[in-house]
N, C-alpha and C positions, 0 to 999 in steps of 0.2 A: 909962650906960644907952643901950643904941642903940634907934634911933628906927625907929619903926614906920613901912612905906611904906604910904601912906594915898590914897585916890584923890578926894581933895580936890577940887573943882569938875568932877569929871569927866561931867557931865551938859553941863557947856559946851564939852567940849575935840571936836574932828574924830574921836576914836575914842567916847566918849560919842553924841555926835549921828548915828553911824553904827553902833551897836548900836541905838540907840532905835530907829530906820528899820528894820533888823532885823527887828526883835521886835515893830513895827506890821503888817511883812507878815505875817509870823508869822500874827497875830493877826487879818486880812483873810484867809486862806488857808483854805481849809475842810482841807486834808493834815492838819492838826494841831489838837490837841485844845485850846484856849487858854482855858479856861474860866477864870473868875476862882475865886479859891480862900479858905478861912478865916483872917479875920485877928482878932488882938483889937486893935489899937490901933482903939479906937473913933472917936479926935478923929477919925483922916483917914479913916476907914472905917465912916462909923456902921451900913451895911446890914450889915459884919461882913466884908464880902470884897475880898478885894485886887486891884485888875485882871492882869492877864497881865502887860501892860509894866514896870506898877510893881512888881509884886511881881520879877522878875528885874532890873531895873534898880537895884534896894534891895540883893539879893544880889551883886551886882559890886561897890557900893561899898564895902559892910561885908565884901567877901574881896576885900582888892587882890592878894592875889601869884596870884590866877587868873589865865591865859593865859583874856582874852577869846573869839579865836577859836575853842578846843577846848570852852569851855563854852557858846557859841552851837550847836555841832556836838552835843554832847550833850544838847542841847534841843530840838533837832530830831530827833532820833534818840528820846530818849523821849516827846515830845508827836505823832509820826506816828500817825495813824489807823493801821490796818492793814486 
């Protein structure tokens, strides 16, 4: 059975800690819509909503064969105000 590539501690590694950095400006930038959005995991969310950062930073780890860069670029692209 081949093994799934998994992005295992990547909240620690230079390309984790430079998405987060990312997605804080993001989220300091008025350009873009960053509003926090609905979640059900209640334990870490009891007001129900998941913040911007975490909520995309969640999504990178549970889809590793994502090219990081194109999907920061599509986030920016659909979170622009216009």
């Amino acid at each position: 059975m081949p093994l799934l590539k998994t992005r295992k501690g990547f909240l620690e590694t230079p390309e984790g800690v430079e998405v987060k950095q990312k997605l804080q400006q993001m989220e300091g930038n008025s350009l873009y819509n960053t509003s926090s959005s609905y979640s059900t995991n209640i334990a870490l969310y009891p007001d129900g909503l998941i913040p911007f950062v975490d909520k995309h930073m969640n999504y990178l780890i549970s889809h590793p064969m994502l090219e990081v860069g194109q999907y920061l670029a599509n986030i920016r692209l659909i979170t622009r105000i216009r």
